[in-house]
N, C-alpha and C positions, 0 to 999 in steps of 0.2 A: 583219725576221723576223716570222712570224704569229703564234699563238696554238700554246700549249701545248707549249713545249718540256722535253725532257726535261732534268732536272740527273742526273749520275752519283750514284750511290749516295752517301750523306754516311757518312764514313766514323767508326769507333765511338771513334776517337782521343779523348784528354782535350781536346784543344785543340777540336773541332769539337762538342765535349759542351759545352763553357763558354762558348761563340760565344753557343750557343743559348739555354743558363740566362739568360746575360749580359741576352742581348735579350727574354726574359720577363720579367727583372727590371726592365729597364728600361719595359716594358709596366706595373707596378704587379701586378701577376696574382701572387698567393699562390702558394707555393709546399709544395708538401707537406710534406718536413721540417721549412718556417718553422712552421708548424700545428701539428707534433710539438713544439718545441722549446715553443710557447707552452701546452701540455696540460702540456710537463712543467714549467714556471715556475708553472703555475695548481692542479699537484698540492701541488706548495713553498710555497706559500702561498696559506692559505686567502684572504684579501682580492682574492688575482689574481681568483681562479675566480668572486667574489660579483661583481666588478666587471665581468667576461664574461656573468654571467648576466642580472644587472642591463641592461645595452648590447642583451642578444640579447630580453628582454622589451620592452623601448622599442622598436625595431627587430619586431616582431611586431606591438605595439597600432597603432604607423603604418599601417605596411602591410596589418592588420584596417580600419582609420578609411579609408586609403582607398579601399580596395576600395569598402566603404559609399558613401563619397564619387561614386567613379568609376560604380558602379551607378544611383545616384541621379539624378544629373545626367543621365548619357549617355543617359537612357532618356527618348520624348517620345512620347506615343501610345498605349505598347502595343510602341511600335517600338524594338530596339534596334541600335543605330547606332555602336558601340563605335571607335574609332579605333587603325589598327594601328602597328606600331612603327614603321612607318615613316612613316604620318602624324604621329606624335610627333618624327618628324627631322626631318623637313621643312616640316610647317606653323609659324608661329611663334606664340610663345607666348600672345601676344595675340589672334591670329585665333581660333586652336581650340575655343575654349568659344562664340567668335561664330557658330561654324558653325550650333554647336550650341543655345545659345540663341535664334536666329533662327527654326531649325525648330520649338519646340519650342513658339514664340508665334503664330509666322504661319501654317505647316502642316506640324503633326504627325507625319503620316504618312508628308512625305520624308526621306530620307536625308540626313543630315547632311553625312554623306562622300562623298556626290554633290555638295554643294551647294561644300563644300571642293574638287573635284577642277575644278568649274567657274570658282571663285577663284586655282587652280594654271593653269590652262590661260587665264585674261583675262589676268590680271598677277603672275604667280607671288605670289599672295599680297598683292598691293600692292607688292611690291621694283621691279618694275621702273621702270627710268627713261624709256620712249617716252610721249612726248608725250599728255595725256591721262591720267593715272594720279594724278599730285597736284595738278596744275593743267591746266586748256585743256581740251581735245578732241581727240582723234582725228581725221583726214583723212573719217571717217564721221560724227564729232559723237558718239560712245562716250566717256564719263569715268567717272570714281573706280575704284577696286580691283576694282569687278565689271563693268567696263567698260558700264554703263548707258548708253541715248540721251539727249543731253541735245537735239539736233536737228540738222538735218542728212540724210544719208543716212539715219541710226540709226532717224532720229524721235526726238520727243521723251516716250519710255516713263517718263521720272522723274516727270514733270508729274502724271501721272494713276497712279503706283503708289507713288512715294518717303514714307516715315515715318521717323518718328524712332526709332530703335534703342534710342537709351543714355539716353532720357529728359531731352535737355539741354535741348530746348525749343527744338531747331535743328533740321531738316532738310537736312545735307548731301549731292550726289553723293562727295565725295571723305573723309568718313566712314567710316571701318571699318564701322564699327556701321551705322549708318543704310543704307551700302551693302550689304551683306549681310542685312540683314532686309528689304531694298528686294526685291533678289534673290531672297527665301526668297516673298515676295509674289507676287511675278512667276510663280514657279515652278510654284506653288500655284492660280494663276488661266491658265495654259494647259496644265495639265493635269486628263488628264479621271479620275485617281486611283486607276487602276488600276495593277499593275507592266508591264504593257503596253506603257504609253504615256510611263515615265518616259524613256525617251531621245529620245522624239519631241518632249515638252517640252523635253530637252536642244539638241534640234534649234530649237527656237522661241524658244529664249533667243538665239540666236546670229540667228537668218535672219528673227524676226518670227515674231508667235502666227498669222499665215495663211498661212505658208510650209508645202509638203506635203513632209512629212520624204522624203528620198534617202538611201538605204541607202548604207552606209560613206561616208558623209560626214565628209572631213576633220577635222572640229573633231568633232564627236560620237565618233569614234575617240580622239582625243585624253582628251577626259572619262573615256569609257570606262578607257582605259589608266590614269590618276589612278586611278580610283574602284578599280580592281583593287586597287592598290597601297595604298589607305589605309582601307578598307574592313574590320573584322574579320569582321563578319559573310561579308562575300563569302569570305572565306578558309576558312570553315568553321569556325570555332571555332580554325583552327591559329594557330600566333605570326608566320607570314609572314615577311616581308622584317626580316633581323635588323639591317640595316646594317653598317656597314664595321667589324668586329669582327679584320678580317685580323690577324695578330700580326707580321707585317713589313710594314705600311703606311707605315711614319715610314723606310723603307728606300729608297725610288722617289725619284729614281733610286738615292742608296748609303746608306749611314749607318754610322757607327762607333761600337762596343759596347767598355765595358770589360769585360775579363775577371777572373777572380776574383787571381789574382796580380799584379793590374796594366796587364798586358800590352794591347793594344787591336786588333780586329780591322775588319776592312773586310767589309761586306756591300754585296751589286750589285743589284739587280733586274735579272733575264733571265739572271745569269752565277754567282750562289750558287746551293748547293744547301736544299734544307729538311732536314727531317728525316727527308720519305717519300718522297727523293730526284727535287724537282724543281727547277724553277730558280724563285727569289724572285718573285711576282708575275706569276706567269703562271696561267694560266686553270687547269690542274693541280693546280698548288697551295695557290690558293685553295680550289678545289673538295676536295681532299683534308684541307683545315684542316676545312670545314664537317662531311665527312664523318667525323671522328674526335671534333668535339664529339655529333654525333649517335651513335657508340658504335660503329659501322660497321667493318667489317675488309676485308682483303682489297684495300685500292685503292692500297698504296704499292710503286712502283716500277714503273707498269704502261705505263712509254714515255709518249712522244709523245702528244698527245691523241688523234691519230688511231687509235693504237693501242687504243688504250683500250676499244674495246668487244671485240675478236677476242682480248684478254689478260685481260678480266674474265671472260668466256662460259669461257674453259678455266681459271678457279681457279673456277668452279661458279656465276657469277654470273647472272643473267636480264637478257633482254634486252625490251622490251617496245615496243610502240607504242602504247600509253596511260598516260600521265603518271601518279604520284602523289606526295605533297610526299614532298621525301627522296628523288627519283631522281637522276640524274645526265643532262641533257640532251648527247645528244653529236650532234657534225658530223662527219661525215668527209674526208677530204682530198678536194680537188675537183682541183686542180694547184699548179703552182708558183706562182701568181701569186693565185690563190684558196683562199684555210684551206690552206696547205702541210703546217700541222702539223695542222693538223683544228680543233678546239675543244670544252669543255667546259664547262657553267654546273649550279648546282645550283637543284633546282627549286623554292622557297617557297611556291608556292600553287597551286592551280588552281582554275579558275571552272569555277560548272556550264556556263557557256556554251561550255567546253572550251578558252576562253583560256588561257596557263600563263604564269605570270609567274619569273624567274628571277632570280639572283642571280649574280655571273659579275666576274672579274675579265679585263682586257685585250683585251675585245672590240676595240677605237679602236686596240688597240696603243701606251695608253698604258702598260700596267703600274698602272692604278686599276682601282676598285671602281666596279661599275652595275649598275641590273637593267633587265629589258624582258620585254616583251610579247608571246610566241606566239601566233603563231594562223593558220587558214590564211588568212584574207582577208588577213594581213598576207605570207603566202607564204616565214614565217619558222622554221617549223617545223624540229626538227634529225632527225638519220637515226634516231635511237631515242632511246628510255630505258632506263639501266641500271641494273637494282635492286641495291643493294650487302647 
């Protein structure tokens, strides 16, 4: 079965009300009355309430210190280079300040989270395990976490760029550190430092500093699509790609909720219903979760995905062909064999270069959480935008 199918109405019974409490609760997610009930223990005594205010002032100077913190650091030039939450998911925690301290000693002026998207797209960060990554070389003579030439096909580019990062008085290819400020060298010395020319040097990290960049070239597409994703700045200042926040994710394929009297229920991905009457983990129902944290009305119960734009348009909704974050990307049915049920992803960001990056549950048809990359060279574009 494809994307987006509809679940029947969930019905307002006590039992399908406690399903749901049950499985927030199990989320850890506050609940409203919990909140009431702790006002009225911290009216009852006075020590509760100092003890709340106390927690909520430490909890403010942190989050004041880091801010500071984060502003400070992330900023190299003049440029700021802020990393979004989904670079915060995905880079680890060791890379991420390298991205950043690299740029910020070798050259300035690049993007940090360009420089990260090219460490996602060598060796996801150094995780991977093909030959060449912690030990050896590549079939090209490429090693360490930024896949540098060490000779071979590659050439040998470490010879004549490679430094020492972390100050150990070493020089490694296969070095975090020393690889990524190697990188951040490289970067800085084949380009000619304009924003112009930033993807052409992306191009020249991969094919050589005398290769004449090729438009939608594979691997520069690739960067590209990273850089969207972890980029704040490219986002506009928005918060982008929230990560996998679903509140029946731990349900794929079922999982089992205690209810408040004991009792235990069964929940299905593709076969329960939610709340805004879809079925668990389909493209629907994620997008209907995003759209209710964002404050949004009017989108539960609206069919099939397919449905979904011809049932939005008559509760008064707009329809649009230029994206903006917060719209709702829709597909419509093509046949039986292609989007049956149609498809729907919510929109996180868009580049001025009129890329849209999305957020989208059961594209694969596995019932998970992914985002990806609009755009026409990619030919990936959906039938509209629905403003909710």
């Amino acid at each position: 079965m494809r994307h987006g199918k509809l679940g029947g109405k969930l019905g307002r019974g006590a039992v399908a009300l406690e399903v749901l409490d049950a499985l927030r609760r199990r989320e850890g997610r506050a609940k409203r009355l919990g909140w009431v009930a702790v006002k009225a223990v911290a009216l009852r005594d006075p020590r509760v309430l100092l003890a709340l205010l106390l927690v909520a002032l430490v909890l403010l100077i942190v989050a004041l210190i880091t801010m500071a913190v984060f502003t400070i650091f992330y900023r190299g030039g003049g440029r700021s280079d802020a990393p979004s939450s989904a670079a915060g998911l995905d880079i680890p925690a060791a890379y991420l300040p390298l991205y950043h301290q690299a740029v910020a000693a070798r050259c300035p002026k690049y993007p940090a989270m360009l420089l990260a998207a090219i460490g996602k797209v060598e060796t996801d960060h150094g995780r991977s395990g093909l030959p060449g990554v912690a030990s050896g070389q590549n079939e090209a003579g490429a090693a360490g976490p930024m896949q540098i030439g060490i000779g071979g096909a590659a050439g040998n580019t470490w010879a004549g760029y490679g430094v020492d990062g972390n100050g150990d008085g070493k020089v490694s290819v296969y070095d975090p550190a020393d690889a990524i400020h190697t990188a951040a060298v490289i970067e800085c010395a084949w380009w000619d430092k304009t924003p112009g020319d930033l993807w052409n040097a992306v191009f020249r990290y991969n094919h050589g500093p005398g290769a004449q960049p090729v438009k939608g070239d594979g691997y520069t597409t690739k960067v590209q699509d990273w850089y969207l994703r972890y980029s704040l700045a490219n986002l506009g200042g928005a918060a982008g790609v929230r990560g996998d926040d679903y509140p029946y994710r731990h349900c794929v394929p079922s999982c089992v909720v205690t209810l408040e009297g004991g009792g235990k229920a069964a929940l299905v991905a593709g076969a329960t219903p939610d709340e805004y009457g879809y079925y668990l983990a389909e493209c629907v129902s994620f997008v209907a979760h995003r759209l209710a944290q964002d404050g949004r009305t009017g989108f539960a119960t609206l069919g099939n995905a397919f449905e979904w734009l011809g049932n939005a348009t008559r509760r008064g909704k707009r329809a649009s062909g230029t994206p903006r974050v917060g719209d709702v990307a829709y597909w419509a049915r093509v046949s039986d064999d292609v989007l049956p049920f149609g498809h729907v992803a919510y929109v996180a960001a868009v580049h001025p270069n009129g890329d849209v990056l999305v957020e989208e549950y059961n594209w694969n048809l596995d019932h998970r959480y992914g985002t990806r990359v609009l755009s026409s060279a990619k030919r990936n574009l959906p039938t509209a935008y629905i403003r909710f």
